[in-house]
N, C-alpha and C positions, 0 to 999 in steps of 0.2 A: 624730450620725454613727455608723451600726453600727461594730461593734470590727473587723468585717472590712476593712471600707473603713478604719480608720486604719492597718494592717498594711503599705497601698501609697497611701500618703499621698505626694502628689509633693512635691517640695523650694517652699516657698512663699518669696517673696522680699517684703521690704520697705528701700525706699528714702526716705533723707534726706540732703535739702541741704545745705550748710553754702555760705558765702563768708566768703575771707578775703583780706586783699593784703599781697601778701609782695614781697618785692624777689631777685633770684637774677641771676644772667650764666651761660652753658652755657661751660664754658674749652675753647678752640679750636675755638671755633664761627667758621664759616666767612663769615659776613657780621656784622651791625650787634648780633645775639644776643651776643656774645664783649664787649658793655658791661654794665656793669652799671646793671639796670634793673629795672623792677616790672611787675605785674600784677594788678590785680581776679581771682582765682582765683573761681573757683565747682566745690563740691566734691560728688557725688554719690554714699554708701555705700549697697550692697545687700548686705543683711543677709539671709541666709538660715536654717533652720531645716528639718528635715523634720516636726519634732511645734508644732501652735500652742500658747500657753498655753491654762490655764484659760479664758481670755475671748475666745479663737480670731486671736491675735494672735502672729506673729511676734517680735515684741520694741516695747513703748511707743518711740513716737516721738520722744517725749520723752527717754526714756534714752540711745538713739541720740546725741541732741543733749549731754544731760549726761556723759556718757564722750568723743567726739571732739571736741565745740567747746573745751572748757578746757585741752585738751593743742594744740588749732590754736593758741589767743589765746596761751599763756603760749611755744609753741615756736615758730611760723609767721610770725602774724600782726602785720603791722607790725614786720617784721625782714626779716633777708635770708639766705636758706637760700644754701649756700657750697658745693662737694665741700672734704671735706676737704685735700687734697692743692693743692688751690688759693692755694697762699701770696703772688702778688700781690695777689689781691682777700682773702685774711682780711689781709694786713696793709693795703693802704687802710681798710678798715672796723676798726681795732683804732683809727686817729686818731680815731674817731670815738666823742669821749666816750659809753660808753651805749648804745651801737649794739647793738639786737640780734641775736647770728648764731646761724643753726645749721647747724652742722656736719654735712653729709650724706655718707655713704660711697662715694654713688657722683657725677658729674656733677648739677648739680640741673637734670636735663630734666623735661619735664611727666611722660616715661614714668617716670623712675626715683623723681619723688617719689610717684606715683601706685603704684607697685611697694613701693615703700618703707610706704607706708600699708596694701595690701593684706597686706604678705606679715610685714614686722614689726609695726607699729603695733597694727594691727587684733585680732591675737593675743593680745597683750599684753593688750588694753583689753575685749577679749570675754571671756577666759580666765572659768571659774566660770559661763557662760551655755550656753544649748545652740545659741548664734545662730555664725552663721560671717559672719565677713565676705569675701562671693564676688566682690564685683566694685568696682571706684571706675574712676569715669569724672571727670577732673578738666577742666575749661576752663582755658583758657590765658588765652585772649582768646571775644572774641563769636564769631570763627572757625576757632576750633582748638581741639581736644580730644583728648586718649587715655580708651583704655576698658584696664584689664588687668582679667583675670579669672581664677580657678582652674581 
């Protein structure tokens, strides 16, 4: 690629999967949500960059995988994300020898933990890289999904 053409190099994006299933209730959710219950999550990062590496790659797919999946499995996965503030459901889950919780700051809706990944996480875990993380689109279920983006 001439040096002129990298000068306006458009924003190139690469995307990876993750699934994980986590358990959560939305508190004072207006129907059968306000239980507490789970989900088969499927989780979509787009990772962005304006410059490719060396090898014209956005960022290894791989690495993608090694930085967000070990912080889903150890914090997420096979637990039950909580809002903080929600002290019926952290003290049922506190009887429960072992139970993993995490404590979310805001409501654990699909939007907010998908905000939550985008806007905290993803910073964290990119920092030292030239990659942004621009977009997570998380599934709920087979029929529901949010997208947030920057």
């Amino acid at each position: 690629m001439p040096d002129a053409d990298k000068a306006v190099m458009p924003a190139v994006t690469a995307v990876r999967r993750l699934q994980f299933c986590a358990g959560h209730r939305v508190y004072r959710h207006e129907s059968k949500c306000s239980n507490l219950h789970g989900h088969n999550y499927v989780l979509f990062l787009h990772a962005t960059t304006n410059q490719l590496d060396e090898l014209g790659r956005v960022i290894d797919f791989g690495v993608l995988k090694s930085v967000f999946a070990p912080w889903i499995e150890r914090n997420w996965d096979h637990g039950f994300i909580v809002w903080q503030d929600d002290e019926p459901a952290l003290a049922a889950l506190k009887q429960v020898e072992g139970q993993k919780v995490f404590r979310l700051s805001t409501n654990p809706t699909a939007e907010n933990m998908a905000l939550f990944l985008l806007h905290e996480l993803g910073p964290q875990l990119l920092s030292g890289t030239s990659v942004t993380l621009s977009k997570v689109v998380l599934w709920e279920t087979e029929n529901c999904y949010v997208e947030v983006t920057l």
